[in-house]
LOLUMKE-155725 format. One record per residue (C-alpha): residue in three letters; x, y, z. Coordinates in steps of 0.2 Angstrom, whole numbers, plus 5000, padded with zeros to 4 digits. Layout:
% LOLUMKE-155725
type, east, north, up
Ala, X, Y, Z .
...
This chain:
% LOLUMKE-155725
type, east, north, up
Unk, 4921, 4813, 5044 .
Unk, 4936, 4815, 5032 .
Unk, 4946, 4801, 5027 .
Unk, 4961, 4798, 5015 .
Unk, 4965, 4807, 5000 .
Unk, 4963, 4797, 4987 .
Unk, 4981, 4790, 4977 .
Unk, 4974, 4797, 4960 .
Unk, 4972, 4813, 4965 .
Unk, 4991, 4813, 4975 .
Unk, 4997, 4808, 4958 .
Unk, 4990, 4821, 4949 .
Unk, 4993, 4833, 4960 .
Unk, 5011, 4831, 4960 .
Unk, 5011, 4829, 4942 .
Unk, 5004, 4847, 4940 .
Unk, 5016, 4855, 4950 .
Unk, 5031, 4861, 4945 .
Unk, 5047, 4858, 4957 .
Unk, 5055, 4875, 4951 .
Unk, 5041, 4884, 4955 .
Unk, 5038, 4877, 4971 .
Unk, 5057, 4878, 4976 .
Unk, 5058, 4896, 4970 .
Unk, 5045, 4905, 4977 .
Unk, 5052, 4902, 4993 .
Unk, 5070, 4899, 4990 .
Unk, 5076, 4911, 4974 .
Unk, 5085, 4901, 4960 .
Unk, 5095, 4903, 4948 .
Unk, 5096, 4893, 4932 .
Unk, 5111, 4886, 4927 .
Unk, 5112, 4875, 4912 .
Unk, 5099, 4864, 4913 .
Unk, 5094, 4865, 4932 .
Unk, 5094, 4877, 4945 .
Unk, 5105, 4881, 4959 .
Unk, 5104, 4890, 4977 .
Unk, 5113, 4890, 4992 .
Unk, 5105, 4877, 5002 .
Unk, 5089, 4880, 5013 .
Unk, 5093, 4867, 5026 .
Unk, 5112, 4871, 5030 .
Unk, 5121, 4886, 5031 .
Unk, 5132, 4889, 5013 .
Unk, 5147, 4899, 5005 .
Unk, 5144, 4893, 4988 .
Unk, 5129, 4888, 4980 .
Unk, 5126, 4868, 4982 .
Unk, 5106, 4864, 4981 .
Unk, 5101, 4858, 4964 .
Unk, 5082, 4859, 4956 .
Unk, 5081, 4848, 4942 .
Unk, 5066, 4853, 4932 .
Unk, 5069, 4837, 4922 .
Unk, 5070, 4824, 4937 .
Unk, 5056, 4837, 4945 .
Unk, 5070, 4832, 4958 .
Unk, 5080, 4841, 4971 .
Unk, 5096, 4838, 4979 .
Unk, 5111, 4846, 4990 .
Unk, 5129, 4840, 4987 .
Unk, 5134, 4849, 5005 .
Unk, 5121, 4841, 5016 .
Unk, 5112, 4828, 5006 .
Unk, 5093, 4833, 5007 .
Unk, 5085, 4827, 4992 .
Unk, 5067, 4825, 4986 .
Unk, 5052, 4831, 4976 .
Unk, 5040, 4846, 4976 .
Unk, 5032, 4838, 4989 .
Unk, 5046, 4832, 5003 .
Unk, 5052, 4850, 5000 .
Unk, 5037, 4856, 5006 .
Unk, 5037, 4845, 5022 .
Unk, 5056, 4848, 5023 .
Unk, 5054, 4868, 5022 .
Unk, 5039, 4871, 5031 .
Unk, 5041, 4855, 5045 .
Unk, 5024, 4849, 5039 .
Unk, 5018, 4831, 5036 .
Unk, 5014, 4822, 5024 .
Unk, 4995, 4826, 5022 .
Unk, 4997, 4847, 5028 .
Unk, 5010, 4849, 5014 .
Unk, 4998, 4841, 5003 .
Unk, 4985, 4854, 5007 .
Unk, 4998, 4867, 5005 .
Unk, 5002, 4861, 4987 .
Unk, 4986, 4859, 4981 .
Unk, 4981, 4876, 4990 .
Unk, 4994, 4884, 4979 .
Unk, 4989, 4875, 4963 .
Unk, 4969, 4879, 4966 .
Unk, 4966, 4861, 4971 .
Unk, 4952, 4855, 4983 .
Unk, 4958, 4840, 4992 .
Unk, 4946, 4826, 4993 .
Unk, 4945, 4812, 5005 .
Unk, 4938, 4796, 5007 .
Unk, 4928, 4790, 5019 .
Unk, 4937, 4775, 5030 .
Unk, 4957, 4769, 5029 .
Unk, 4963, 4782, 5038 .
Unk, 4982, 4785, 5040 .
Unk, 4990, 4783, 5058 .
Unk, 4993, 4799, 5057 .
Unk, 4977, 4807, 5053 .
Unk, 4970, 4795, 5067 .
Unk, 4980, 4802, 5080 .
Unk, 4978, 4820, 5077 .
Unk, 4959, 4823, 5072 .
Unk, 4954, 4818, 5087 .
Unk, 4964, 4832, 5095 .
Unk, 4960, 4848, 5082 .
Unk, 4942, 4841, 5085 .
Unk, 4943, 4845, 5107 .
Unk, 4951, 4859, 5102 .
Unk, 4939, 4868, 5091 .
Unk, 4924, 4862, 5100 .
Unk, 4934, 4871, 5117 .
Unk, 4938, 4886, 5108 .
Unk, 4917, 4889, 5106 .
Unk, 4913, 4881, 5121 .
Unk, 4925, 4896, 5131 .
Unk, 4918, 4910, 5117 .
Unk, 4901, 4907, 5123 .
Unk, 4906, 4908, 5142 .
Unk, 4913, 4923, 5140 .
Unk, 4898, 4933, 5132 .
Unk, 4888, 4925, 5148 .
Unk, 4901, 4931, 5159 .
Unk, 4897, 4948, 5162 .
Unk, 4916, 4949, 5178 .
Unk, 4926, 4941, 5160 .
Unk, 4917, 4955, 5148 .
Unk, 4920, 4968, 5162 .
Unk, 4939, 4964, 5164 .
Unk, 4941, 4966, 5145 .
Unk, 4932, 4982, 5144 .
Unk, 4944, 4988, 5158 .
Unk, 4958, 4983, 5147 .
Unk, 4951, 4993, 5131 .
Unk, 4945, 4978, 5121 .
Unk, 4931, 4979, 5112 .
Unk, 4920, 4966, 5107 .
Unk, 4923, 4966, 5088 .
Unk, 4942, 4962, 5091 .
Unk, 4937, 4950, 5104 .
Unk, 4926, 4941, 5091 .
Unk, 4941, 4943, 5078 .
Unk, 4953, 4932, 5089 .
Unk, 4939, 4920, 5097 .
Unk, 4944, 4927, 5113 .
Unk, 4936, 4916, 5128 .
Unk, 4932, 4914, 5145 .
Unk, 4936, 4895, 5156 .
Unk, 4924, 4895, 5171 .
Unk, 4934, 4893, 5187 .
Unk, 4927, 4875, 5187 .
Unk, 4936, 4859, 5189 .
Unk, 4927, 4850, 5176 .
Unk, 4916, 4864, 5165 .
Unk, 4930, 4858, 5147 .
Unk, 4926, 4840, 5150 .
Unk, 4908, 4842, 5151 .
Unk, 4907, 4849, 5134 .
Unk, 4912, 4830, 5129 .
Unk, 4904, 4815, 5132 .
Unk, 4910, 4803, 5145 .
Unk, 4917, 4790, 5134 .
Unk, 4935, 4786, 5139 .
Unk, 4940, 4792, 5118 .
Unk, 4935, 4809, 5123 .
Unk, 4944, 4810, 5140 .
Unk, 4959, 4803, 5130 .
Unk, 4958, 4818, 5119 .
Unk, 4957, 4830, 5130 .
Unk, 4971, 4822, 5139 .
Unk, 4982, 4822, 5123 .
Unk, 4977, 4840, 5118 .
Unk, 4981, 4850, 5133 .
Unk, 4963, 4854, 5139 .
Unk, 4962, 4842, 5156 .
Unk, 4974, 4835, 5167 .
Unk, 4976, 4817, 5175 .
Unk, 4976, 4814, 5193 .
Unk, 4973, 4796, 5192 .
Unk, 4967, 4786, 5178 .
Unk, 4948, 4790, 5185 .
Unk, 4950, 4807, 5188 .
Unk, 4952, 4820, 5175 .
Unk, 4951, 4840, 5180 .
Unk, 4951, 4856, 5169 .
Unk, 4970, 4861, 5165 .
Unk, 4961, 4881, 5161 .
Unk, 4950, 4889, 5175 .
Unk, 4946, 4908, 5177 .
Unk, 4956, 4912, 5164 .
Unk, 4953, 4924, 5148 .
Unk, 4956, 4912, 5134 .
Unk, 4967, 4913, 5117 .
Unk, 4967, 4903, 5104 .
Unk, 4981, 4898, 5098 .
Unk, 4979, 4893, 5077 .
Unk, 4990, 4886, 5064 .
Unk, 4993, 4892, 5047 .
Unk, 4976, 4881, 5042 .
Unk, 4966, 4890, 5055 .
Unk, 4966, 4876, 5066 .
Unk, 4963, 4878, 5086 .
Unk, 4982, 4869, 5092 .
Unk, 4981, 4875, 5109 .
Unk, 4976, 4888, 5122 .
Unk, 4985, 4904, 5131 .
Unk, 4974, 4908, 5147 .
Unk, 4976, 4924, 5157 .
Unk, 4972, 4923, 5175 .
Unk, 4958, 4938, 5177 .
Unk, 4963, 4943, 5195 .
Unk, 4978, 4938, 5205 .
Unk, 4987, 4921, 5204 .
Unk, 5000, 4911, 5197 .
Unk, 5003, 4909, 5186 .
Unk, 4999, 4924, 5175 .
Unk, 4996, 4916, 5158 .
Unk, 4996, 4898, 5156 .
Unk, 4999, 4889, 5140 .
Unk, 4994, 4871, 5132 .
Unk, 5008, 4860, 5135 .
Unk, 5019, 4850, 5122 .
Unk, 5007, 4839, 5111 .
Unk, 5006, 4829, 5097 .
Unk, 4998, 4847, 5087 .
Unk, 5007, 4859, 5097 .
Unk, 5024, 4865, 5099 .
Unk, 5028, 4881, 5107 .
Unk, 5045, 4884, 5097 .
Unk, 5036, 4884, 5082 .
Unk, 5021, 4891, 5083 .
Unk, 5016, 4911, 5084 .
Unk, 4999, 4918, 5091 .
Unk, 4991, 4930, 5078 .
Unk, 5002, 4924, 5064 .
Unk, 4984, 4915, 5056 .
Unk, 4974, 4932, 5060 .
Unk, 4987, 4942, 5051 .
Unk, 4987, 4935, 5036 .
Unk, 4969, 4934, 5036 .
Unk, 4967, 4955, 5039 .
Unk, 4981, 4958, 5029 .
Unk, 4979, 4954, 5012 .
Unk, 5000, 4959, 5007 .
Unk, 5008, 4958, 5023 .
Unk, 5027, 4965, 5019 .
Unk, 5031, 4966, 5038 .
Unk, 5028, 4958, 5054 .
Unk, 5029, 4963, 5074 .
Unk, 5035, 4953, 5085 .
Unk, 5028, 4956, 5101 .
Unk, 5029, 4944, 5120 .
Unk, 5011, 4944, 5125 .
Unk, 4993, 4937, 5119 .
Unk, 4986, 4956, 5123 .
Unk, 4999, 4966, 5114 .
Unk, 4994, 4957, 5099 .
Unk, 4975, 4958, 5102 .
Unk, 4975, 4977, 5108 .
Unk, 4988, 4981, 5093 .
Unk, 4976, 4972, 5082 .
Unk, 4964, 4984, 5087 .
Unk, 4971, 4998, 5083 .
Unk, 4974, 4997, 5066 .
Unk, 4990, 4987, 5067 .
Unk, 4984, 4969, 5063 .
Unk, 5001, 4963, 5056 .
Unk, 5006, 4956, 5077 .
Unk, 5011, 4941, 5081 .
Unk, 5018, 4933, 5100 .
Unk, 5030, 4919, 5106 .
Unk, 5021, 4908, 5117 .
Unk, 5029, 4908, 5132 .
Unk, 5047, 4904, 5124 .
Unk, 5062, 4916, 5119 .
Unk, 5059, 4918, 5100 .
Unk, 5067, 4903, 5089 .
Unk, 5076, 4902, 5073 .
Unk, 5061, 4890, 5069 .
Unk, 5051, 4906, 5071 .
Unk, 5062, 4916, 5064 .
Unk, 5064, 4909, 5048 .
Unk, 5045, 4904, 5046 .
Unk, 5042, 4923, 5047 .
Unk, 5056, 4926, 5035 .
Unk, 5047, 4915, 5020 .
Unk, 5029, 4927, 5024 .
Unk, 5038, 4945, 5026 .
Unk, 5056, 4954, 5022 .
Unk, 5055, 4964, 5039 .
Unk, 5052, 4959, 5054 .
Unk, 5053, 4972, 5072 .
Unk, 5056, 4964, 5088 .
Unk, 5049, 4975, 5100 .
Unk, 5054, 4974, 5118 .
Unk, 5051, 4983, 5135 .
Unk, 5067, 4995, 5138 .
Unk, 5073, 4986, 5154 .
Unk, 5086, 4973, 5157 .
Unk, 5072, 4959, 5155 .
Unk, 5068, 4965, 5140 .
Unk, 5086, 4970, 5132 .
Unk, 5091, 4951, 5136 .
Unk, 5076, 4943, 5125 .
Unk, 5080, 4955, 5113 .
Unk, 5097, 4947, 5113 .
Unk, 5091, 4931, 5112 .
Unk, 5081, 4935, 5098 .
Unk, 5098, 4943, 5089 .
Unk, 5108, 4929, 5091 .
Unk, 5090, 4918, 5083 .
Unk, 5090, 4928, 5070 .
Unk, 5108, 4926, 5063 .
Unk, 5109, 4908, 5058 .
Unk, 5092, 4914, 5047 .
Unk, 5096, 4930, 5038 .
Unk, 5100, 4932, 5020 .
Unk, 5101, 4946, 5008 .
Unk, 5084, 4953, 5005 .
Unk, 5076, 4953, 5022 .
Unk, 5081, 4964, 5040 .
Unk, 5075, 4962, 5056 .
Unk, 5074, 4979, 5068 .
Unk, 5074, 4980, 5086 .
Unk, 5061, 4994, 5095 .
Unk, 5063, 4997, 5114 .
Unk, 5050, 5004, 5120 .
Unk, 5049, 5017, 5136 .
Unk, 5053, 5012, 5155 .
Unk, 5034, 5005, 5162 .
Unk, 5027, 5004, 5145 .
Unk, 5022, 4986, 5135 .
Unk, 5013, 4987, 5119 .
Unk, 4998, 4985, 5123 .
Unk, 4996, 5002, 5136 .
Unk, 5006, 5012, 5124 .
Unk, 4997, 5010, 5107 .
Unk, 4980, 5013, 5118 .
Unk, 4990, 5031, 5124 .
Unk, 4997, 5036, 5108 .
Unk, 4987, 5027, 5094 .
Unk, 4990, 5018, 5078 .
Unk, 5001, 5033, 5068 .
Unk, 5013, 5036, 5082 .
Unk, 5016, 5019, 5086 .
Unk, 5021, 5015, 5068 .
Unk, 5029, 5029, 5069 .
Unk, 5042, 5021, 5083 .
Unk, 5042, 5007, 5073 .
Unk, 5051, 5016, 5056 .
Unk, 5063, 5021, 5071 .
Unk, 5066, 5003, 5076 .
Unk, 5086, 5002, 5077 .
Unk, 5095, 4988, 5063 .
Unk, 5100, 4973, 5069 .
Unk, 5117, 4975, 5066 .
Unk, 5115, 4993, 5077 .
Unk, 5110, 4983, 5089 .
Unk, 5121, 4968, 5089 .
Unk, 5136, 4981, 5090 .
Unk, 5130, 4994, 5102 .
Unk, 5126, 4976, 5115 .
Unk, 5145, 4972, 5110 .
Unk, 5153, 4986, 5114 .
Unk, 5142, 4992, 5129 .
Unk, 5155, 4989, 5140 .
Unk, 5171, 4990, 5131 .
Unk, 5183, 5008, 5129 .
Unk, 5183, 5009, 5110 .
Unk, 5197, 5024, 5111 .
Unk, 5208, 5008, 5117 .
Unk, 5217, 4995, 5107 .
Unk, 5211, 4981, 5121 .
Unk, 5194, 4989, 5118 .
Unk, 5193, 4989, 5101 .
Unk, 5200, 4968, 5100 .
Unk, 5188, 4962, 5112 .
Unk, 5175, 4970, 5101 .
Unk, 5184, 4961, 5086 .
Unk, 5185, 4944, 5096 .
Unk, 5165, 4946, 5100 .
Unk, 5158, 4949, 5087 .
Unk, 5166, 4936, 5072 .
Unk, 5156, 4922, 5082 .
Unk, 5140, 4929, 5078 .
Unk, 5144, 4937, 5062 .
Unk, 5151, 4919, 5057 .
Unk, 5133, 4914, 5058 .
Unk, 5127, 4923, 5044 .
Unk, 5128, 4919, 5026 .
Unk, 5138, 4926, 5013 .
Unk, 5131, 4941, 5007 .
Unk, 5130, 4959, 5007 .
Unk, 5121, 4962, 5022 .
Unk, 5136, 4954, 5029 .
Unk, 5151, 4962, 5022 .
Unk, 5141, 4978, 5025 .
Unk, 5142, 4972, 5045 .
Unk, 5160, 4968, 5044 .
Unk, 5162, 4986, 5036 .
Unk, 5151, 4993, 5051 .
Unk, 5163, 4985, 5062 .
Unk, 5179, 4989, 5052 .
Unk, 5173, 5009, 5058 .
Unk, 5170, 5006, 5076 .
Unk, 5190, 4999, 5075 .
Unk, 5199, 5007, 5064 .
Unk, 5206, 4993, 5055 .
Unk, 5201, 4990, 5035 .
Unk, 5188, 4978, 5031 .
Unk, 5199, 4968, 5023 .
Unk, 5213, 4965, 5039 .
Unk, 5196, 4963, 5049 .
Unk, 5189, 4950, 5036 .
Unk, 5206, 4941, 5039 .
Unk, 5204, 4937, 5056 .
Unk, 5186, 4929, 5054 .
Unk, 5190, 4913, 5051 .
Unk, 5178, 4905, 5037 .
Unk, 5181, 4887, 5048 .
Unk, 5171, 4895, 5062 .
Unk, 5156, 4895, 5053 .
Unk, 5142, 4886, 5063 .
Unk, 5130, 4876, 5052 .
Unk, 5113, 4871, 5056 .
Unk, 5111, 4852, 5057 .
Unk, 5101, 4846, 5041 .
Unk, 5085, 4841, 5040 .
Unk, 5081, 4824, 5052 .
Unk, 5076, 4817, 5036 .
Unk, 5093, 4821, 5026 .
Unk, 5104, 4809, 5024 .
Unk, 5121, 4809, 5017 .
Unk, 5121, 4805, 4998 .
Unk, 5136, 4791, 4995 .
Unk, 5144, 4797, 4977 .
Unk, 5141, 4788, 4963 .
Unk, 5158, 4777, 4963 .
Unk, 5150, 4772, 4980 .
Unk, 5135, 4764, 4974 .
Unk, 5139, 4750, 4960 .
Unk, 5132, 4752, 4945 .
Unk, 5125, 4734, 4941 .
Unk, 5111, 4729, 4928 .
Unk, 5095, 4731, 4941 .
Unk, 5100, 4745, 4945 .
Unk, 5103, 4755, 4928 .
Unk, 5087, 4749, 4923 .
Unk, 5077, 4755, 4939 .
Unk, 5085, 4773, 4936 .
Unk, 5081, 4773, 4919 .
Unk, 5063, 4771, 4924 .
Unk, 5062, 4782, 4936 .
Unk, 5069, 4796, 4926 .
Unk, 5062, 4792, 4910 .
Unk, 5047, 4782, 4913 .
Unk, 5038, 4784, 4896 .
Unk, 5053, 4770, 4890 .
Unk, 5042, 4759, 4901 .
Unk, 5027, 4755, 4889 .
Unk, 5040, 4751, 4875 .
Unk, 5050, 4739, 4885 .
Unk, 5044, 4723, 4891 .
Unk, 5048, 4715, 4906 .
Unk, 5053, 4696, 4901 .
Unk, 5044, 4684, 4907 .
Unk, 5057, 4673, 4915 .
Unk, 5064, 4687, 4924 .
Unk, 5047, 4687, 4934 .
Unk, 5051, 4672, 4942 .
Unk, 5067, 4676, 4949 .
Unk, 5075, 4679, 4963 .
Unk, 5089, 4691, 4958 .
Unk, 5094, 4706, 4970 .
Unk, 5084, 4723, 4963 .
Unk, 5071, 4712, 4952 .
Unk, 5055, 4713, 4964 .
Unk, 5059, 4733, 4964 .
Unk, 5060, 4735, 4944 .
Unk, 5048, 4726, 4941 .
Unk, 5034, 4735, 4955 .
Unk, 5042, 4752, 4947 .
Unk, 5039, 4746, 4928 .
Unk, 5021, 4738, 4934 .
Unk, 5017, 4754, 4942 .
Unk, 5022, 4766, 4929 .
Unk, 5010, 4757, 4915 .
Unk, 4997, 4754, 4925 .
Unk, 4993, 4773, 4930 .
Unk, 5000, 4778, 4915 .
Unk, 5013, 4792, 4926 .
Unk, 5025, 4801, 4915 .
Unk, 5032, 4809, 4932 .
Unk, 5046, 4806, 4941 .
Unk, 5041, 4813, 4957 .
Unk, 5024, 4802, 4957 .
Unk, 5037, 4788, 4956 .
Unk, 5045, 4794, 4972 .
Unk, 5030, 4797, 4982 .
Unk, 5026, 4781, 4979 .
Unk, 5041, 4774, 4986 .
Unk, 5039, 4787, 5000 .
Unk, 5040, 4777, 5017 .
Unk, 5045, 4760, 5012 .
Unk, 5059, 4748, 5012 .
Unk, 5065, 4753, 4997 .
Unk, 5063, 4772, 4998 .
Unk, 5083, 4775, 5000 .
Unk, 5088, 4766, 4984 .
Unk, 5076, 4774, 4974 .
Unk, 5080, 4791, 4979 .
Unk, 5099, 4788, 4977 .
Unk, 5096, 4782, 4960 .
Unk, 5085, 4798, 4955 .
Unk, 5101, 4806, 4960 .
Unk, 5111, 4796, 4945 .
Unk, 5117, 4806, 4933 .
Unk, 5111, 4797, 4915 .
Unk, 5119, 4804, 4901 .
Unk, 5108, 4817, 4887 .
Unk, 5104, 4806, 4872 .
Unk, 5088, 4799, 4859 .
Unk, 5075, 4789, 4865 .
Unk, 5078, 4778, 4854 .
Unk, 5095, 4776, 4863 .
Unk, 5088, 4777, 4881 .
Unk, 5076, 4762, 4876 .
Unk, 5090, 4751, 4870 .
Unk, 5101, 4756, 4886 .
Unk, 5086, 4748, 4894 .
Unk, 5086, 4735, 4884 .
Unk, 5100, 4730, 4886 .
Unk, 5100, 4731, 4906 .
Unk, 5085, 4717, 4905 .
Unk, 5095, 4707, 4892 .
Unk, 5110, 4707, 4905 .
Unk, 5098, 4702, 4918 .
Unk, 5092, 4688, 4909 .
Unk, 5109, 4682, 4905 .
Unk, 5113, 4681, 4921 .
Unk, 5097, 4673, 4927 .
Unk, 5100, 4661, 4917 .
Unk, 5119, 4657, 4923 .
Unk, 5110, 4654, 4941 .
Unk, 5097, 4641, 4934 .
Unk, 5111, 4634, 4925 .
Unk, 5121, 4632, 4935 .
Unk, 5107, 4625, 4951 .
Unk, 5100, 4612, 4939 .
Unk, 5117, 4605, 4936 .
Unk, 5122, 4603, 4954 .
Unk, 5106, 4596, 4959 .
Unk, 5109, 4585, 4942 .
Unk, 5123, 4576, 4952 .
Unk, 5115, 4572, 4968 .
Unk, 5098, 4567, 4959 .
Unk, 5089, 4561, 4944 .
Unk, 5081, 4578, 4937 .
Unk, 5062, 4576, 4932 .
Unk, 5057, 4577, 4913 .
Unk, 5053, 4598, 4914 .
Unk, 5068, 4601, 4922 .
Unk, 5080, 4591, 4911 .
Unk, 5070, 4599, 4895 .
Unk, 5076, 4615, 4905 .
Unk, 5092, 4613, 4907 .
Unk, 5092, 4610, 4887 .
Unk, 5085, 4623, 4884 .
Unk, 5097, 4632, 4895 .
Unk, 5113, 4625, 4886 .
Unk, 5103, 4632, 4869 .
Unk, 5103, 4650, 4875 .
C-alpha cells in the first residue's frame, strides 16, 4: 500500500524544475527583460498580462490574479491535485515518486479506496465476458475483435443484482467504496445492488491509466441504452474523454484527435487503424474538454451524424470551442451520411477513406457561418446585419489573434462591408471572460499592502533565501509577540534547516496554511536589483527595526506595570537595560 511522498523529495523536486519550462511547454512565452510574458491561460486576454519569473520560479497575472509555482500551475492548468500534478512533474523531470508507508493525506484516503473497486471491477467484468459466450457473440456481431477488445478492457456485468459486490468482501469499507465509486446502488443502508447488469462494459481511464468509472451498453433491448458512472469523488463526466488514455498509448506523436459521441465508435475506429478517437460521456462536449485536448494536439474534428440531432451538438461544440481557441491550433467539423455513425461507416469503407473524409472536415469558422446564415437572404441589407449582429457574440469569444481577424475578414466577404467598418461594430467590451481559477484571487497592489519591517524581511527570505545563513535571527525577537514574527522566523528556521535555495520550495511549504495568502502576495513584491552584500544589510536592517520596536513595547509594559506594582529584581535590571539600548 502507498503512502505519502515524502517532504524531501517534494523539495527536490520542485527544485529541479524549471518554472519556464514548465509554463512554456504548455502555454508559449515570450521573454521580456528579465521574465516572461503570455496572455493569461486562465482568463481571456487582449494584451499579454501573465508573468513567469525565472528568478522568483514564480508566476503571476495582473488581469486576474492567479499566481503560484511550477507546481500550483500544474494543478491550475491541468485541474489536478496536489499529489497527481506531482506525478505529472516528476513524470516530465524522469522522477520516480516514492511513498511512505502510513500518514496518509485526507485526500489520498478518500480516493484510493475508489481507484482500487474500480480496477479490481474492470478485471472482474474482463473475465466475465470471455465466459460469456451471448457478450462474445454480440461483439463479433458488431465487428469487434478480440485483440481491440483486450486493447480497451472491454467487459461484460452479469445480469445479477449482486455479481460487483461479490468481488469484495462484505465489510461495510468495501460496500462504502463501491457506493462512492458508482459500481452499486443503495436501497437502504442494508441493502446494496449492482448499478451495471447485462451490460458490455467500458472502462473509462484518466491520463494515469486509472479505472475512474464505467460506460455499460445494454446488449438487447432496454433503457437505458448506455449507462454511465455517476458523479464521484474520481469522476466527472465534463472532464473526462473515453479513449483519450489508449490514444496516447497507440500513438506515439499524436498531432490530431477525433471527436466522436459513442464508446463503440471509438473502439471499432480504433480497430481499424484509426487509434487517435476519443468520446464524451454522455455530455455535450465542454470547453474543459476542449482545451485539455487543445494542450495534447493542434487539430482536433468533431465528427457528427448529418441529421438535426447531430448538427445541434455540433453547435454546441462550436460555441465550446470558442472561448478555447488560439492561434496555432483548429478544430473541423465532419458530418457524416444520413443513417450512418462512425462505427458502421469505417467498417463499410475502411481506415483510408474515412481519413479521407476527415481531410474534408469543413473549418470551424465554415461552419459557424454557413449555421449563421442558414436562414438569412444575404442579397439583402436585413440579411446581411442579422448575420453581422449574430456573429460578433461568438466571435467576441475568441482571443486576439490571426485566426480571428481572418474570421472577421470571412465575414467582411459574406457582407460586403470592409473589415475594418465590420471590426468597428464589435465592440471589444463584449468580450466574455472565463471566470479564474477557483483558486485565484485578486492581487491587492502594492500600495495596498503596508510595507512594515516583518514584512520586508519575510519577502526578502523568500526571494532570496541564501541571505538567510548570513543573517541571524536575534535572540530577543524570539520571544516576542509582534505581528509577522512567528512567520519569519518559521520561514528563516525552515530555510537553514533544509538548506533550500528555492523559492518555490518555500511556497509549497506554505501551501494550504494560515499563512499561505501573505506569503504568496509577498513573493509578488517587487525588490529592487542590487549586491548581496546590499540585500543582506537591507535585511539587516529590517531585524534591527524589529528590535527596536520590540523593545519600545517592553519598555513601555514594564513602566506601566512599574506604577501599579513593585517590579521584581530581573525585571527592574531589564527595564535598565532597556533605558541603556
Amino acid at each position: 500500500m502507498a503512502g505519502h511522498i515524502p517532504q524531501q523529495f517534494i523539495d527536490d523536486l520542485i527544485t529541479r524544475a524549471d518554472i519556464v519550462d514548465v509554463v512554456d511547454s504548455r502555454v508559449a512565452l515570450k521573454k521580456r527583460g528579465k521574465e516572461h510574458i503570455a496572455c493569461c491561460p486562465f482568463h481571456n486576454e487582449k494584451s499579454p498580462s501573465f508573468t513567469v519569473s525565472q528568478n522568483k520560479q514564480f508566476y503571476h497575472c495582473f488581469g486576474c490574479g492567479a499566481h503560484g509555482t511550477a507546481l500550483g500551475f500544474i494543478m491550475e492548468y491541468e485541474r489536478l491535485d496536489f499529489i497527481d500534478a506531482i506525478e505529472v512533474l516528476a513524470a516530465e523531470y524522469h522522477m520516480e515518486v516514492p511513498r511512505e508507508q502510513g500518514n496518509f493525506t485526507a485526500q489520498q484516503d478518500n480516493k484510493k479506496p475508489l481507484y482500487e473497486v474500480l480496477e479490481k471491477a474492470a478485471i472482474s467484468f474482463a473475465d466475465e465476458l470471455k465466459k460469456t459466450p451471448r457478450a462474445v457473440e454480440y461483439l463479433k456481431q458488431r465487428g469487434l475483435s478480440g485483440e481491440v477488445a483486450k486493447d480497451f478492457q472491454m467487459g461484460y456485468a452479469p445480469d445479477s443484482w449482486d455479481f460487483t459486490l461479490k468481488q469484495f468482501d462484505s465489510h461495510n469499507e468495501s460496500r462504502e467504496a463501491c457506493l462512492k465509486a458508482g459500481l452499486s446502488i443503495e436501497k437502504n443502508p442494508q441493502k446494496h445492488y449492482d448499478r451495471f447488469r447485462d451490460r458490455i462494459m467500458f472502462p473509462i481511464r484518466d491520463r494515469r491509466g486509472r479505472v475512474i468509472g464505467f460506460g455499460g451498453r445494454i446488449l438487447d433491448k432496454g433503457e437505458p441504452k448506455y449507462l454511465n458512472s455517476p458523479e464521484t469523488p474520481v469522476f466527472h463526466k465534463g472532464e473526462e474523454l473515453y479513449g483519450l488514455y489508449e490514444a496516447r498509448q497507440a500513438v506515439k506523436d499524436l498531432n490530431r484527435i477525433v471527436i466522436v459521441e459513442g464508446y463503440m465508435d471509438v473502439v471499432a475506429l480504433a480497430q481499424h487503424g484509426i487509434k487517435y478517437a476519443v468520446a464524451t460521456l454522455g455530455t455535450a462536449t465542454s470547453d474543459t474538454q476542449i482545451s485539455k485536448l487543445f494542450r495534447i494536439v493542434p487539430e482536433l474534428i468533431f465528427c457528427y451524424d448529418g441529421d438535426a440531432a447531430g448538427r445541434k451538438a455540433a453547435w454546441r461544440a462550436l460555441q465550446n470551442s470558442l472561448s478555447v481557441l488560439r492561434d496555432g491550433v483548429q478544430a473541423r467539423f465532419l458530418f457524416l451520411p444520413d443513417g450512418e455513425d462512425p462505427d458502421t461507416l469505417v467498417r463499410q469503407e475502411g481506415q483510408q477513406n474515412f481519413e479521407q473524409r476527415m481531410s474534408k472536415a469543413m473549418p470551424l469558422s465554415d461552419f459557424m457561418l454557413q449555421h449563421l446564415s442558414a436562414d438569412l437572404d444575404l442579397s439583402s441589407a436585413d440579411g446581411c446585419g442579422r448575420l453581422s449582429e449574430n456573429a460578433w457574440p461568438l466571435i467576441a469569444k475568441i482571443s486576439d489573434g490571426v485566426f480571428k481577424d481572418l474570421l472577421v475578414n470571412q465575414l467582411s466577404k459574406m457582407i460586403g462591408l470592409p473589415s475594418s467598418s465590420l471590426q468597428q461594430h464589435i465592440p471589444q467590451t463584449s468580450r466574455l471572460k472565463t471566470p479564474a481559477s477557483k483558486n485565484s484571487q485578486p492581487v491587492l497592489a502594492k500600495h495596498q499592502i503596508s510595507m512594515t519591517p516583518a514584512r520586508l524581511a519575510i519577502a526578502l527570505l523568500l526571494q532570496l533565501p541564501e541571505l538567510a545563513k548570513d543573517c541571524a535571527i536575534p535572540q530577543q525577537l524570539r520571544n516576542s509577540d509582534l505581528p509577522g514574527l512567528k512567520l519569519l522566523i518559521q520561514i528563516h528556521d525552515t530555510i537553514l534547516q533544509t538548506h533550500t535555495l528555492s523559492p518555490s520550495v518555500l511556497l509549497e511549504r506554505w501551501r494550504d496554511t494560515d499563512d499561505a495568502a501573505i506569503v504568496n502576495k509577498l513573493m509578488q513584491w517587487e525588490i529592487p536589483e542590487a549586491k548581496t552584500s546590499t540585500q543582506l544589510a537591507s535585511l539587516t536592517d529590517a531585524f534591527n527595526n524589529l528590535l527596536h520596536k520590540h523593545h519600545d513595547i517592553r519598555l513601555q509594559e514594564l513602566l506601566n506595570k512599574s506604577r501599579a506594582s513593585e517590579l521584581s529584581a530581573d525585571e527592574k535590571l531589564e527595564l535598565s537595560q532597556l533605558y541603556q539600548t
